[in-house]
N, CA, C and O atoms as a CHARMM CRD file, in Angstrom:
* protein
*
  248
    1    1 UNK  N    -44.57300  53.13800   7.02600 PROA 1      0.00000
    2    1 UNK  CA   -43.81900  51.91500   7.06000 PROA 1      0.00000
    3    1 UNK  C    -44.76400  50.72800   6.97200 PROA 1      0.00000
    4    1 UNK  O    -44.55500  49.73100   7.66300 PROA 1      0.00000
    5    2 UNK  N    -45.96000  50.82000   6.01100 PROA 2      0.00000
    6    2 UNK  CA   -46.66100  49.53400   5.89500 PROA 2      0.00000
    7    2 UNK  C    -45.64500  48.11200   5.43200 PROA 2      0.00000
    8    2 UNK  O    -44.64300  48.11300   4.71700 PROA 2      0.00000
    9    3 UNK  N    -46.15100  47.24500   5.95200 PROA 3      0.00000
   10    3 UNK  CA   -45.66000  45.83800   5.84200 PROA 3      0.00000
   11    3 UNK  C    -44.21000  45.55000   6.71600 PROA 3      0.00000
   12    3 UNK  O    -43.72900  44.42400   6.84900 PROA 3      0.00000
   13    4 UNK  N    -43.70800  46.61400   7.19700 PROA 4      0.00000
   14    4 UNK  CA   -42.63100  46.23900   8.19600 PROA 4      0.00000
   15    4 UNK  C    -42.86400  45.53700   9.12000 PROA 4      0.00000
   16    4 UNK  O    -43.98300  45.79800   9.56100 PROA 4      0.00000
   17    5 UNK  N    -42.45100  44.88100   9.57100 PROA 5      0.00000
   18    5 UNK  CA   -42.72800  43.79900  11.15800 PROA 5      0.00000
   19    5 UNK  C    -41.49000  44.44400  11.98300 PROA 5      0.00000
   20    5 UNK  O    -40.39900  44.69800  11.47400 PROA 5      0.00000
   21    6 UNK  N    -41.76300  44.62200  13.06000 PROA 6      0.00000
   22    6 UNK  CA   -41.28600  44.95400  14.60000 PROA 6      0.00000
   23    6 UNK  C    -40.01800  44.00700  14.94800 PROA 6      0.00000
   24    6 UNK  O    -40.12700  42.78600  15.06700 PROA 6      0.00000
   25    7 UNK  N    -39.10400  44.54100  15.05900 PROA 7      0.00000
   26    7 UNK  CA   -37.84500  43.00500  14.95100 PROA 7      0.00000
   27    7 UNK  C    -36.47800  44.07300  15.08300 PROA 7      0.00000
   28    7 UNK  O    -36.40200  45.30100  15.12900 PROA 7      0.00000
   29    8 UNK  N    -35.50100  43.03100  15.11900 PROA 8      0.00000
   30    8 UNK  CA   -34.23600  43.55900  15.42300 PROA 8      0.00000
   31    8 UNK  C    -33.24600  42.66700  13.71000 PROA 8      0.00000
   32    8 UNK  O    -33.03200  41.48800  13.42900 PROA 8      0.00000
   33    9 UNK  N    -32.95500  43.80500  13.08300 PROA 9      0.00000
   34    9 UNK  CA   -32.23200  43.07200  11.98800 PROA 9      0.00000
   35    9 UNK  C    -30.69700  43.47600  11.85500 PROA 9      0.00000
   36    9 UNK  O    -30.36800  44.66200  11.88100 PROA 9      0.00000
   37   10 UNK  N    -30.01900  42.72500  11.74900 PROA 10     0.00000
   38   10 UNK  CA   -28.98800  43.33500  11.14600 PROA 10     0.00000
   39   10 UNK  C    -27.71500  42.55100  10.52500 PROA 10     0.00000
   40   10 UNK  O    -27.36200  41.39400  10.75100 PROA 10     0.00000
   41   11 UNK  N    -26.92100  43.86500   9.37400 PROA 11     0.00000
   42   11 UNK  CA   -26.36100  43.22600   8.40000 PROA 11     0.00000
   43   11 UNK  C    -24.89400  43.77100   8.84100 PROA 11     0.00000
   44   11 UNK  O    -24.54200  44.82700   9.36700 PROA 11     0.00000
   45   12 UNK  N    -24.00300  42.32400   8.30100 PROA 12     0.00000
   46   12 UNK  CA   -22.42900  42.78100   8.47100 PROA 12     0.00000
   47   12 UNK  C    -21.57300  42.31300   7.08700 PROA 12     0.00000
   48   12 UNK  O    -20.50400  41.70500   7.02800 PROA 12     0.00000
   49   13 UNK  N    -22.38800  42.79200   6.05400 PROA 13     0.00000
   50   13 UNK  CA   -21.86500  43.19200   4.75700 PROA 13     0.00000
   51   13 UNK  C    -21.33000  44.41600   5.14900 PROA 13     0.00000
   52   13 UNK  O    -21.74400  44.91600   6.19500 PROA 13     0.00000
   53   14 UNK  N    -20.16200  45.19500   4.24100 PROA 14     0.00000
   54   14 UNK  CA   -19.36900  45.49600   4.93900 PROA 14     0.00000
   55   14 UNK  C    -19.81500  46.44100   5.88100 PROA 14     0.00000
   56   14 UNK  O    -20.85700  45.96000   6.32500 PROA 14     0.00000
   57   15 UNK  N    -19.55500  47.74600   6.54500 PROA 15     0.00000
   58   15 UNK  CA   -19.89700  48.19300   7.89600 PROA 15     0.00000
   59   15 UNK  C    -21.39900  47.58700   8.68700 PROA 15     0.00000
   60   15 UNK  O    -22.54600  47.95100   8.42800 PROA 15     0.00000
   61   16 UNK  N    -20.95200  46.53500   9.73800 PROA 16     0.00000
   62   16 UNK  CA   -22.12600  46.54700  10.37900 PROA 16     0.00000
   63   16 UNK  C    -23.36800  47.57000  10.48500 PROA 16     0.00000
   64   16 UNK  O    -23.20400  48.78000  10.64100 PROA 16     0.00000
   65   17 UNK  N    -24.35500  47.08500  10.40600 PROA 17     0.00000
   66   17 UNK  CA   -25.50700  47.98800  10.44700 PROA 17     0.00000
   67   17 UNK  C    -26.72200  47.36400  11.47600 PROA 17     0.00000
   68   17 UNK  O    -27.05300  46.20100  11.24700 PROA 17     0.00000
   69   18 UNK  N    -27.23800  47.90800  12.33000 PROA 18     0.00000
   70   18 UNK  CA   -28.20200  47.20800  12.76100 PROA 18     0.00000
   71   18 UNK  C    -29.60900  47.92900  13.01300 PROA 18     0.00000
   72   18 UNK  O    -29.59300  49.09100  13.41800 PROA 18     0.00000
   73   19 UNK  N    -30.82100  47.27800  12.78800 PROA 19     0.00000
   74   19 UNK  CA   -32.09700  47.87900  12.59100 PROA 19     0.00000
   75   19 UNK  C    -32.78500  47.92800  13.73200 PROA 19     0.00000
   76   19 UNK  O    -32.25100  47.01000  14.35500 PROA 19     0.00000
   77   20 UNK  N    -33.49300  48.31100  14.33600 PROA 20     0.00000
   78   20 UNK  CA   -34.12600  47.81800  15.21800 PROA 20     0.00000
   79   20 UNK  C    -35.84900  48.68600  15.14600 PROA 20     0.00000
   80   20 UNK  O    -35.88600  49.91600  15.11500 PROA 20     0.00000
   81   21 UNK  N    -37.19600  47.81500  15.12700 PROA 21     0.00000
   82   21 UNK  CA   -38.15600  48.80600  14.92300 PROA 21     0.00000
   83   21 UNK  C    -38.60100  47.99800  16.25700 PROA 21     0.00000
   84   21 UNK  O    -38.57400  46.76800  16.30700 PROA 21     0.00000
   85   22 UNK  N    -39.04200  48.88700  17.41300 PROA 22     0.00000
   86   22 UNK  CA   -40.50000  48.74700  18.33500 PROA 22     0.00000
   87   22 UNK  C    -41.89600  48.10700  17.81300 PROA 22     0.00000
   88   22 UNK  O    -42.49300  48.33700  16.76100 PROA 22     0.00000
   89   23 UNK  N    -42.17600  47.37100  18.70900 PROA 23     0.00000
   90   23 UNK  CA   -43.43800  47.45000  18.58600 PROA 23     0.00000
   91   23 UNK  C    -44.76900  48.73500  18.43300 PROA 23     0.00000
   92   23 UNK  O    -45.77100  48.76400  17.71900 PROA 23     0.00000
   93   24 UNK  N    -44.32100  49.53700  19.27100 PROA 24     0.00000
   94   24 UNK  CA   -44.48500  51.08000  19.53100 PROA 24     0.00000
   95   24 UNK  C    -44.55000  52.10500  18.00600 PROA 24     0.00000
   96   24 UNK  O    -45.34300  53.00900  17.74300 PROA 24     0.00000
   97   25 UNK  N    -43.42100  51.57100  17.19200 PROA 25     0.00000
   98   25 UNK  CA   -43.35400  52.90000  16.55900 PROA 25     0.00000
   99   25 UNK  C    -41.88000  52.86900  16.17200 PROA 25     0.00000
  100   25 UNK  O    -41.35900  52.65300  15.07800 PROA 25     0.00000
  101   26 UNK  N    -41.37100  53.13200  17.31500 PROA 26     0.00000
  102   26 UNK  CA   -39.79400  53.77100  17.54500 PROA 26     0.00000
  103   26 UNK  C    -38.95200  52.87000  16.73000 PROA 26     0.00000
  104   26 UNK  O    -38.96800  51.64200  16.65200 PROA 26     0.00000
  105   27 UNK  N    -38.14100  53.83600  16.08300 PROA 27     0.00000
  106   27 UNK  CA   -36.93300  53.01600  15.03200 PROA 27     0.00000
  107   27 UNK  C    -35.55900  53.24800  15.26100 PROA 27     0.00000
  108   27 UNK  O    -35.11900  54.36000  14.96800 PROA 27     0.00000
  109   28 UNK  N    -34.80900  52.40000  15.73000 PROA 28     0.00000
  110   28 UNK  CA   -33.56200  52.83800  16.06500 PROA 28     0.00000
  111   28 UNK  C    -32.83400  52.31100  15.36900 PROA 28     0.00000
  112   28 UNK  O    -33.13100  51.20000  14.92900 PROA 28     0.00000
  113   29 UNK  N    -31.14600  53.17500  14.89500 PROA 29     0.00000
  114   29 UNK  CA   -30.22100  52.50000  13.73800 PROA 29     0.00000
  115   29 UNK  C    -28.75900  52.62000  14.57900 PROA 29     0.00000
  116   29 UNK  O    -28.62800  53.57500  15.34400 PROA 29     0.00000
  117   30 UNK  N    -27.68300  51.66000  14.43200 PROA 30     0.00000
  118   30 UNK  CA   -26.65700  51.71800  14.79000 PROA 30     0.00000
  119   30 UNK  C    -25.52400  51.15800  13.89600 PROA 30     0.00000
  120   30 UNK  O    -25.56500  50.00100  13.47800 PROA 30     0.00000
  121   31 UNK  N    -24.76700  51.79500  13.68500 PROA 31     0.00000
  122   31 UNK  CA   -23.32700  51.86000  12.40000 PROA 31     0.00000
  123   31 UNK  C    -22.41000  51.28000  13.14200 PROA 31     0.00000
  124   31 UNK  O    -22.64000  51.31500  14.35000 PROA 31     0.00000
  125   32 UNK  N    -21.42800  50.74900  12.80000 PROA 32     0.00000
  126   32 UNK  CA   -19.90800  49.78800  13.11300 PROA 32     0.00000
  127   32 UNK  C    -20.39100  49.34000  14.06900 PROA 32     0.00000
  128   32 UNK  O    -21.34700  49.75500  14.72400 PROA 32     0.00000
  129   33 UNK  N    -19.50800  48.11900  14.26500 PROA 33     0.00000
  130   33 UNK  CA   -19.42200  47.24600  15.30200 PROA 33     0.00000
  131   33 UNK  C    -19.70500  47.50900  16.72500 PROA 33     0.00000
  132   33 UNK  O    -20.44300  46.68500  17.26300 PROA 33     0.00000
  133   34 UNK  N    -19.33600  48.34300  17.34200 PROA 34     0.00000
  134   34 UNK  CA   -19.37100  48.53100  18.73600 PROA 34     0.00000
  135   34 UNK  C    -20.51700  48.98600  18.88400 PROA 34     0.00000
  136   34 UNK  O    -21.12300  48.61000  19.88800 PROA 34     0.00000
  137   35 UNK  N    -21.20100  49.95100  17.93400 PROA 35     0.00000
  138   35 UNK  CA   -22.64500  50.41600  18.03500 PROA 35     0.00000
  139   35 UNK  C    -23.77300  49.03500  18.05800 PROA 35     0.00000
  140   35 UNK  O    -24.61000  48.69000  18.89200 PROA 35     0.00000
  141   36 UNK  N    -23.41300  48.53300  16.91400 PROA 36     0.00000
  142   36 UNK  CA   -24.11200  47.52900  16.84900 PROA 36     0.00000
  143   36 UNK  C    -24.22900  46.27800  17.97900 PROA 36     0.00000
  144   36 UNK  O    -25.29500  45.66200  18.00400 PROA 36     0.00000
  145   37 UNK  N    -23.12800  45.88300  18.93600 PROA 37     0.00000
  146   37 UNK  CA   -23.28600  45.01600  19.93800 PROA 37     0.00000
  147   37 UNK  C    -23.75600  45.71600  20.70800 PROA 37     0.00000
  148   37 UNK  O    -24.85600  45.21900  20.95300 PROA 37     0.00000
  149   38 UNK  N    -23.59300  46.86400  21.45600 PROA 38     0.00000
  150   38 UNK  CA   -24.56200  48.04500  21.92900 PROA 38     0.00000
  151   38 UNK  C    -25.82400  48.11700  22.12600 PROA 38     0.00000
  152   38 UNK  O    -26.55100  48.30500  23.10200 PROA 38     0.00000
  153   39 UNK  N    -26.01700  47.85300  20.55400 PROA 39     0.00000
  154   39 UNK  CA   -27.40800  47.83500  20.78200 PROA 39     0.00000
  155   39 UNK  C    -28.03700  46.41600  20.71100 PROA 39     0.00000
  156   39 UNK  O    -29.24600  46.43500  20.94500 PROA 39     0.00000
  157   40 UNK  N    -27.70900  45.64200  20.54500 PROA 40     0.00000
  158   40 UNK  CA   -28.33600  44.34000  20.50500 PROA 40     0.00000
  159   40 UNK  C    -28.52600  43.47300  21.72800 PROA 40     0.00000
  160   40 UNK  O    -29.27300  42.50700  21.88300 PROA 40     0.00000
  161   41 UNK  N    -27.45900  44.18700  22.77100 PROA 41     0.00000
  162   41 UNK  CA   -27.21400  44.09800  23.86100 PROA 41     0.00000
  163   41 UNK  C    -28.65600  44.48000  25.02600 PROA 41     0.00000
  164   41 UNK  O    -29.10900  43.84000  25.97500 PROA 41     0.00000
  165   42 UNK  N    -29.06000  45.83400  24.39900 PROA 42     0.00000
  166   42 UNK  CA   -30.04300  46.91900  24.94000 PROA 42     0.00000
  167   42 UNK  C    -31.25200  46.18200  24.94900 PROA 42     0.00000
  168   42 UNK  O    -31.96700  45.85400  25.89600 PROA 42     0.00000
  169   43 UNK  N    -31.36900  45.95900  23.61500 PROA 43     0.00000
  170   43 UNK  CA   -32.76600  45.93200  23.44400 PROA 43     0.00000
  171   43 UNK  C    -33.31000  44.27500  23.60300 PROA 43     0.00000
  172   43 UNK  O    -32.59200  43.27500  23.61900 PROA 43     0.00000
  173   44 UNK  N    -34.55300  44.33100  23.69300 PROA 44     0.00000
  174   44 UNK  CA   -35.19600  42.66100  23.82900 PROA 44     0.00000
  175   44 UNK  C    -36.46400  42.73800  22.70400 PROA 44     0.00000
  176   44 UNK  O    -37.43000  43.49500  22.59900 PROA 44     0.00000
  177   45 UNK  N    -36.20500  42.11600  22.28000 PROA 45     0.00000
  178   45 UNK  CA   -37.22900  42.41500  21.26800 PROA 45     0.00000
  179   45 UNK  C    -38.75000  41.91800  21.99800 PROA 45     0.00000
  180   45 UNK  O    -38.71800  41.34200  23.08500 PROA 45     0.00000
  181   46 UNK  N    -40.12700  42.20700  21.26800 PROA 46     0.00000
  182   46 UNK  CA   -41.08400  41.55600  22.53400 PROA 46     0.00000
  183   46 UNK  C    -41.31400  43.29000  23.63300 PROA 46     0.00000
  184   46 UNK  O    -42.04100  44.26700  23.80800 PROA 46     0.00000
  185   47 UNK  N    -40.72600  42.97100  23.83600 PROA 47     0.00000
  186   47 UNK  CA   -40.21700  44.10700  25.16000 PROA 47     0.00000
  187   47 UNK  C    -40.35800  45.63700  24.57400 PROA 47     0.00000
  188   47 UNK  O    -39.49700  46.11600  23.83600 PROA 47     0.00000
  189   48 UNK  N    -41.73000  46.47100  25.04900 PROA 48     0.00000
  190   48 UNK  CA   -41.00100  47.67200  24.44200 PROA 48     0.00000
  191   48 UNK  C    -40.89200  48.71300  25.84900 PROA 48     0.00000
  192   48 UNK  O    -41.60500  48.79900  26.84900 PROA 48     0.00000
  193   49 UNK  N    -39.74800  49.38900  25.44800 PROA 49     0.00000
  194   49 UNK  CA   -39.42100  50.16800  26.55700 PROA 49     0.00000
  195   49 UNK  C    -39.83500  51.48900  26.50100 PROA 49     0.00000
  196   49 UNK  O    -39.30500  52.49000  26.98400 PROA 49     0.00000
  197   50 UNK  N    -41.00100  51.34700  25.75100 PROA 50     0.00000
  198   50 UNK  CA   -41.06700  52.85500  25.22000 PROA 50     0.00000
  199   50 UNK  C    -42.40900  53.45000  25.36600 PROA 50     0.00000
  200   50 UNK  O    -42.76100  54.57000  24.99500 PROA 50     0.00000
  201   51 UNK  N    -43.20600  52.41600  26.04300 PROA 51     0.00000
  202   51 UNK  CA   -44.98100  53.01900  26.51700 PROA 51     0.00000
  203   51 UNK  C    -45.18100  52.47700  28.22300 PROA 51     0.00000
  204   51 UNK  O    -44.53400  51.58500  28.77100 PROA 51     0.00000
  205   52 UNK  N    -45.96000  53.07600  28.65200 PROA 52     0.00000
  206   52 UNK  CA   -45.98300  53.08100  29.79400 PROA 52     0.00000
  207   52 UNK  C    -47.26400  52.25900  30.46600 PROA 52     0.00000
  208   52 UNK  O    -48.40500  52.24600  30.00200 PROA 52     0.00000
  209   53 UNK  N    -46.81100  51.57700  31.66300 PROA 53     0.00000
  210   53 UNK  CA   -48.02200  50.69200  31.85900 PROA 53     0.00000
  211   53 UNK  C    -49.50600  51.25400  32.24300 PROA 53     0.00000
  212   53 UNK  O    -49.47900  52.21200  33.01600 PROA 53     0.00000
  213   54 UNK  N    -50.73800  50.83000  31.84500 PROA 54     0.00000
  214   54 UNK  CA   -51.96900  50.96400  32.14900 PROA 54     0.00000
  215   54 UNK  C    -52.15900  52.02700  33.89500 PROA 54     0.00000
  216   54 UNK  O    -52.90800  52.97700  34.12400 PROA 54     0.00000
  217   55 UNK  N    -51.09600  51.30500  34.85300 PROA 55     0.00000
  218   55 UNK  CA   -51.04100  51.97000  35.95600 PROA 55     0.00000
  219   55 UNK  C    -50.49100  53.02200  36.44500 PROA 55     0.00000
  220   55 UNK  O    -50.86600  53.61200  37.45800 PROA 55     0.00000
  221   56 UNK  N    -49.04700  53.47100  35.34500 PROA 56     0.00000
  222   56 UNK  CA   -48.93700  54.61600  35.03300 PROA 56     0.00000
  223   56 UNK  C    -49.29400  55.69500  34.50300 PROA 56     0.00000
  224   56 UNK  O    -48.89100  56.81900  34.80200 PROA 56     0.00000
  225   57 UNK  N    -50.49300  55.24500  33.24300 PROA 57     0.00000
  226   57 UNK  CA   -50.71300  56.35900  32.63800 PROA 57     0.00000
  227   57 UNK  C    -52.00900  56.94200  33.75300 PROA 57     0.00000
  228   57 UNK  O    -52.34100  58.09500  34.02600 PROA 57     0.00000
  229   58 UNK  N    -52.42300  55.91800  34.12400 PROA 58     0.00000
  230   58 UNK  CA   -53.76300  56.92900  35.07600 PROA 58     0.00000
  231   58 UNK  C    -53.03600  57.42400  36.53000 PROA 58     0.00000
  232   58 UNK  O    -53.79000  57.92300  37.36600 PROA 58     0.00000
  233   59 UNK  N    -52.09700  57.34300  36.74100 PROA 59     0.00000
  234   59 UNK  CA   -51.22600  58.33900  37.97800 PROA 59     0.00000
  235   59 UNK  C    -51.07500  59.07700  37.46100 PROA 59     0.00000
  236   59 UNK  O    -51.32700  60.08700  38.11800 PROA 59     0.00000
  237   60 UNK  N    -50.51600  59.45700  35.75700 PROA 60     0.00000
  238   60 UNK  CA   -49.59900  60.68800  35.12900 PROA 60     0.00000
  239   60 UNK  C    -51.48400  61.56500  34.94600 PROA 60     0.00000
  240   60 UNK  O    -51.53900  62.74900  35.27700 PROA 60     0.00000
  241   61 UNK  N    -52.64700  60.96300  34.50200 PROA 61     0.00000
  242   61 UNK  CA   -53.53000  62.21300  34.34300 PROA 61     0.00000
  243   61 UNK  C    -54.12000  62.44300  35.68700 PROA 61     0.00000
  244   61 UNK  O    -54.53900  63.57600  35.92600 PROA 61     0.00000
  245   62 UNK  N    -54.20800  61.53300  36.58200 PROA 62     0.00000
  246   62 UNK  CA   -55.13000  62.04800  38.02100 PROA 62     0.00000
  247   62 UNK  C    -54.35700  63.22900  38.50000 PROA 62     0.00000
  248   62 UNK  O    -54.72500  63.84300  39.50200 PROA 62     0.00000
């Protein structure tokens, strides 16, 4: 996925669609309407919910 930027996009040509890529990696997609407020709802962009802090990862190997 070179040249993608990390962001929340989405289109409501006809069935809503919404994009969402992590900073992280992680790519999430959501179809019709209710999915889509769902998720726009969820997520913060900035914010990833998906790596763990510096102080966690050295508890998870000690």
């Amino acid at each position: 996925m070179t040249g993608t930027q990390p962001g929340l996009q989405i289109r409501m040509t006809g069935v809503p669609v919404a994009d969402w890529l992590c900073a992280c990696g992680h790519h999430e997609r959501a179809r019709r309407r209710q999915a889509v407020i769902e998720l726009t709802t969820r997520v913060h962009v900035g914010t990833c919910p998906h790596r763990t802090t510096p102080a966690q990862e050295g508890r998870n190997t000690a």
